[in-house]
N, C-alpha and C positions, 0 to 999 in steps of 0.2 A: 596627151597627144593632141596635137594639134586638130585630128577629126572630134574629139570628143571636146574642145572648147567649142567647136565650131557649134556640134547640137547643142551644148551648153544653150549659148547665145542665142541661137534658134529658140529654141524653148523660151529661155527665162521671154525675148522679144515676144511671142505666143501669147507667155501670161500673162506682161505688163498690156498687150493688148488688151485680151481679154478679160480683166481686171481695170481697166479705165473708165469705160463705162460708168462703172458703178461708185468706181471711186470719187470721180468726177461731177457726179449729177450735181450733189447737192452743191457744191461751188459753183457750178453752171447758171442752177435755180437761182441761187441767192443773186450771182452779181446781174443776172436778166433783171432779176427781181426789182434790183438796187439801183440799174440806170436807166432801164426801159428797155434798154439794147437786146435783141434775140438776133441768135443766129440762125439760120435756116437747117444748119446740117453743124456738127461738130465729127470732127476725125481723128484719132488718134494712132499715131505712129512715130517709130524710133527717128531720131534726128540730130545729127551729127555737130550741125549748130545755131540752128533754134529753138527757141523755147517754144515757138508758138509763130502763129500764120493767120493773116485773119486774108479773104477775096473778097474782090468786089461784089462776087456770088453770094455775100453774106455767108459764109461759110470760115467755119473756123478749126483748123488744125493744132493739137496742142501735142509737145513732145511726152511721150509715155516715160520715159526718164524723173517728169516731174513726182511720179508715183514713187521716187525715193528721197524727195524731196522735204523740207516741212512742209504742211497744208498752207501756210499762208503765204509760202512763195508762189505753190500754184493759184490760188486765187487772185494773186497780182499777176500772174502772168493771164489767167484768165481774163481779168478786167482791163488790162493792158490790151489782150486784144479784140474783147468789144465794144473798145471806146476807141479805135481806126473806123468803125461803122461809121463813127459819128467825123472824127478827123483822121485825115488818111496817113498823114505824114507824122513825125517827129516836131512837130513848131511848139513854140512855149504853148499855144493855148492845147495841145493835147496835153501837156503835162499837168498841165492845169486841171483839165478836166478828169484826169487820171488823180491828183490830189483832193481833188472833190469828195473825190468817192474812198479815198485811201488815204490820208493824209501821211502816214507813214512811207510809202512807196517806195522811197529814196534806198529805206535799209534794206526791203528787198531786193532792187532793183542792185543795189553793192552785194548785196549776197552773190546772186547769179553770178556777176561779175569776178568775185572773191573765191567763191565754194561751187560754184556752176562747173567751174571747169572741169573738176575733178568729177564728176558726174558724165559730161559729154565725153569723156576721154574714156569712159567706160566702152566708145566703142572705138 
């Protein structure tokens, strides 16, 4: 029935909530670790079509979706978005600075593209 997808949803969003956190940390830690870059606040919530958010607040939102992810697409999306701290936009030198640190990026960054979808369609 239609109400019982609905809690469905409800929940499982709940848990991926609740479950991020922790999920998250150590990807958090390392890529801080790894560019300097810290966020003030990180936030986790469902999202229809981003992977991730970074403000000028220094604060960073990452989609809870990543949590069915492989771990090393979220940590490109994690790195991905505490290196706008440093460059805000899309210009070659962000991507540059993004290959710095990840010299593979490119295959994640096709994944999302390629296998993402089916992930965000989830809602």
């Amino acid at each position: 029935s239609e109400d019982g997808a609905d809690s469905f949803f409800k929940l499982w969003n709940e848990f991926l909530k609740k479950e991020a956190p922790c999920y998250f940390e150590k990807l958090i830690k390392d890529a801080e670790s790894k560019t300097g870059l810290v966020a003030d606040r990180w936030r986790f919530r469902p999202m229809r079509s981003r992977w991730g958010s970074a403000s000028s607040e220094r604060a960073v939102t990452l989609n809870t979706l990543l949590l069915m992810a492989p771990e090393i697409i979220s940590a490109y999306v994690i790195l991905h978005e505490l290196t706008h701290f440093r460059i805000p936009d899309h210009s070659s030198a962000f991507w540059a600075a993004v290959g710095k640190e990840m010299a593979d990026y490119s295959l994640h960054r096709r994944w999302l593209r390629e296998k993402g979808r089916d992930l965000l369609s989830f809602y």
